[in-house]
C-alpha positions in Angstrom: 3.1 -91.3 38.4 2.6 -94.8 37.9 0.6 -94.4 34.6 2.6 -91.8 33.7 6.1 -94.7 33.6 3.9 -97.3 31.9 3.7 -94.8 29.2 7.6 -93.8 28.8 8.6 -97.6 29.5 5.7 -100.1 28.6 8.6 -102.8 27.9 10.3 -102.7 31.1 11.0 -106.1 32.6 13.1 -108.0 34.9 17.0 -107.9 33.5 18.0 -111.4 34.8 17.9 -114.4 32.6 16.3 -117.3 33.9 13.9 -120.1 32.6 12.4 -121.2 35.7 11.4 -119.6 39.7 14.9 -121.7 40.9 16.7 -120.1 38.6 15.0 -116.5 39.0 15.7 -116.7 43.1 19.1 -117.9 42.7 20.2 -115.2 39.8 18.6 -112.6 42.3 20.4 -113.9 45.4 23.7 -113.3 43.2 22.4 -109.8 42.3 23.2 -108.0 45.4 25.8 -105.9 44.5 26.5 -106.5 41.4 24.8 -105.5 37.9 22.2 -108.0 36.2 24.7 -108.2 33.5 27.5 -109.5 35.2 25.0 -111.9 37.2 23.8 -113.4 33.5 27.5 -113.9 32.1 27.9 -116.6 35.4 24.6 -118.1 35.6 24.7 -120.5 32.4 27.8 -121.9 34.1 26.1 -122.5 37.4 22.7 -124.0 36.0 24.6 -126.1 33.6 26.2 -127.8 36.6 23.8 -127.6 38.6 20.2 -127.7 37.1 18.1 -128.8 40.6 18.0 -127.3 43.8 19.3 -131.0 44.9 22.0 -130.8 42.8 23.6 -127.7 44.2 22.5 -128.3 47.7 24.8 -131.2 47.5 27.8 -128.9 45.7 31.2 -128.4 47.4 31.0 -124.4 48.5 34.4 -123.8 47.1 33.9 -125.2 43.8 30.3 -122.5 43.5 32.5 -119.9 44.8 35.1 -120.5 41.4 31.6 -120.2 39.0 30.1 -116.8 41.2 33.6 -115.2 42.2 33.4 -112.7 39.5 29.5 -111.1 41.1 31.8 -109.9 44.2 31.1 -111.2 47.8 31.4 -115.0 46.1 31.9 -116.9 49.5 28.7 -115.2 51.2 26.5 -115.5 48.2 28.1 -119.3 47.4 27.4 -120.0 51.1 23.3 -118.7 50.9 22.9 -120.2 47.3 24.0 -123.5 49.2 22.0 -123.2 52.7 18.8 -121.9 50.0 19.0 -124.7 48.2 19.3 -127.3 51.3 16.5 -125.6 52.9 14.2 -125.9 49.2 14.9 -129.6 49.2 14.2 -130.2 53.1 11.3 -128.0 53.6 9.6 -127.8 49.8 10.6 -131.0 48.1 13.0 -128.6 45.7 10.5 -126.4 45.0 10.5 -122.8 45.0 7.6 -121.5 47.7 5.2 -119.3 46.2 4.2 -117.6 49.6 6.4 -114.0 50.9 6.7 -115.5 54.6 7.8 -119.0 53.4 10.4 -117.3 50.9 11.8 -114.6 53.4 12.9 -118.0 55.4 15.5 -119.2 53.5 19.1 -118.5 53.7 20.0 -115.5 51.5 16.2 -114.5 50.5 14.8 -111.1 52.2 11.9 -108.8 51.2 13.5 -108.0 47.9 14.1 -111.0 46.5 11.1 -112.4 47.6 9.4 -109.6 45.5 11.1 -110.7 42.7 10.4 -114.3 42.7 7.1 -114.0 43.5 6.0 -110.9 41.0 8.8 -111.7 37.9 8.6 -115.6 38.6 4.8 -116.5 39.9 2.8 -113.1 38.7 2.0 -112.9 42.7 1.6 -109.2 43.3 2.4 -108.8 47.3 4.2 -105.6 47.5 7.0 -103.2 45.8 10.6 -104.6 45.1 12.9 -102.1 45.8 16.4 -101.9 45.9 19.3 -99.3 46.4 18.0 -97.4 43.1 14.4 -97.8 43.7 14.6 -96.0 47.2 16.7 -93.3 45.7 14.6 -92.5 42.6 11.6 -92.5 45.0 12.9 -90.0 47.3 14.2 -87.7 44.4 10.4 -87.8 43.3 9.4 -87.4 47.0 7.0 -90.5 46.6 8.9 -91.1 50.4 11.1 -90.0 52.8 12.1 -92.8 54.1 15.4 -94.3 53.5 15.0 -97.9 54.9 13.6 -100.6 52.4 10.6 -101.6 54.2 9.4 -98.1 54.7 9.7 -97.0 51.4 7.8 -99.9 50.4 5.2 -99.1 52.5 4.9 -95.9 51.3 4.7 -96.4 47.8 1.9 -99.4 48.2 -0.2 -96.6 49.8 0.1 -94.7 46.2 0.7 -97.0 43.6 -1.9 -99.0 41.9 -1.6 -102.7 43.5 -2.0 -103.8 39.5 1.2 -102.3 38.8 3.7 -103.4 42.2 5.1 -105.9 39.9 6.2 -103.6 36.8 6.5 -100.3 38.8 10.1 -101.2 40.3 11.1 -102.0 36.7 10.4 -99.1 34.7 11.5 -97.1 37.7 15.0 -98.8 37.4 15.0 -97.9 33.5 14.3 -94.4 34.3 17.2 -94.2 36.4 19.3 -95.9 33.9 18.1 -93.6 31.0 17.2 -90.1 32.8 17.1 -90.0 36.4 21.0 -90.7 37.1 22.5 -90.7 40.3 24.8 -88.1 40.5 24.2 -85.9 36.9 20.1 -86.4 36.3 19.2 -85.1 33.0 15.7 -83.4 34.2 15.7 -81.5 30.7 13.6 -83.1 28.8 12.6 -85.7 31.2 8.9 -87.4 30.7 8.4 -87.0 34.5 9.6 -83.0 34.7 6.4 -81.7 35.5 5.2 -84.5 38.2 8.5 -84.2 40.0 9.7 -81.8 43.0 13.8 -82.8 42.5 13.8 -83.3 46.1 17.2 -83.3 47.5 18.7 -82.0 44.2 21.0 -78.9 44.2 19.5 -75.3 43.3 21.0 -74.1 40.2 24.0 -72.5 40.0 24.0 -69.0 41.5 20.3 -69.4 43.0 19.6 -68.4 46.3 17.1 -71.1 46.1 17.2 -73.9 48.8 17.5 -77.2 47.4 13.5 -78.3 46.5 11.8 -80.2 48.6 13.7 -80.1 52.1 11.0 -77.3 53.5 8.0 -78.8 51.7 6.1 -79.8 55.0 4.7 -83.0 54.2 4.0 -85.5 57.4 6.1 -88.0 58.8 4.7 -90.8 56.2 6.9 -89.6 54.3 4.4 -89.3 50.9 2.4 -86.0 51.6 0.7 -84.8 48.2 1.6 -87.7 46.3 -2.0 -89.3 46.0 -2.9 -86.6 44.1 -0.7 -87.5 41.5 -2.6 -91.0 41.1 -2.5 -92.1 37.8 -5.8 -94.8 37.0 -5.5 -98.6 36.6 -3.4 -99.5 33.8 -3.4 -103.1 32.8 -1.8 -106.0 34.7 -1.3 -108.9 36.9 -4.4 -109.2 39.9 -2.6 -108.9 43.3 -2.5 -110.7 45.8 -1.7 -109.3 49.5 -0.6 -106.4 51.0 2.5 -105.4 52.7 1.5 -105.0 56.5 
């Protein structure tokens, strides 16, 4: 599976715009919710007034919450960009840690973003971003069953190859964009057809045909016969960690 998306998207990337890890973790802090575009329209407004972690950690909320209002949830998210910043400058001298515990510490910052910073912003491989769309595209493909973020991250570490944790959420994301849509997939013609189950998708029309996947007997780990679906090392960033 995971060979099989390097081939359909070998570009895939991170979608933010940033020039440096500060700017990565804050742009991804501002992400939740909200599309990468919108979050890239506001952020050259907020680096351009405040390029350090001192600077905005000294910021008056209200005056962040006018620059971020537009990414939804602006007092929340202008309240963690604050307390994330404060806590860089007191505990790391303004610099972004490069470790998942010391990350997962500061205000705003869970699993997720952690991922981010550390895979997009350090090339640190220590587990499997994954977000709203991630889970849901995994589940369709039955790489998991589990529906909480930490689980389907454990799930997909057991399948995926650790050199591609930092590129897999990616060029999962692009094949939900292109192919694998939420509510109207387009399976015709989709580069991952034959690997796929379309767990949880509707029969078609006038089948008596339960929905695939829901009587397919795999264990409670959620992955069952996914590991035979490996796909060999493909090229990429050495890893570093595991999730436990």
């Amino acid at each position: 599976m995971a060979g099989r998306l390097g081939d359909l998207y070998p570009a895939s990337r991170c979608s933010l715009d940033f020039r440096s890890p500060l700017e990565l973790l804050l742009a991804t802090i501002l992400s939740a919710q909200c599309t990468d575009r919108r979050v890239n329209l506001v952020t050259p407004e907020l680096f351009r007034r405040w390029p350090t972690a001192a600077s905005l950690s000294a910021a008056r909320q209200e005056e962040v919450e006018g620059v971020i209002r537009s990414t939804g949830f602006f007092r929340a998210k202008a309240k963690n960009l604050l307390g994330c910043c404060q806590a860089l400058v007191e505990r790391h001298g303004g610099e972004v840690p490069v470790t998942l515990a010391e990350l997962v510490t500061l205000p705003g910052v869970g699993r997720k973003t952690a991922n981010v910073v550390l895979g997009v912003g350090f090339g640190r491989a220590e587990g499997i971003v994954v977000d709203t769309h991630v889970g849901r595209i995994c589940r369709r493909l039955d790489l998991t069953r589990r529906t909480d973020a930490v689980g389907v991250e454990r799930d997909l570490v057991k399948v995926v190859p650790p050199d591609r944790w930092i590129v897999f959420s990616h060029q999962l994301i692009d094949h939900g964009r292109a192919v694998c849509l939420a509510r109207r997939p387009r399976c015709t013609g989709c580069g991952l057809a034959d690997l796929c189950p379309q767990r949880g998708l509707p029969a078609p029309a006038g089948s008596a045909v339960a929905p695939r996947g829901r009587a397919s007997g795999h264990g409670k780990d959620g992955y069952g016969g996914v590991q035979s679906r490996r796909v060999g090392r493909q090229t990429g960033r050495k890893p570093r960690g595991n999730v436990p």
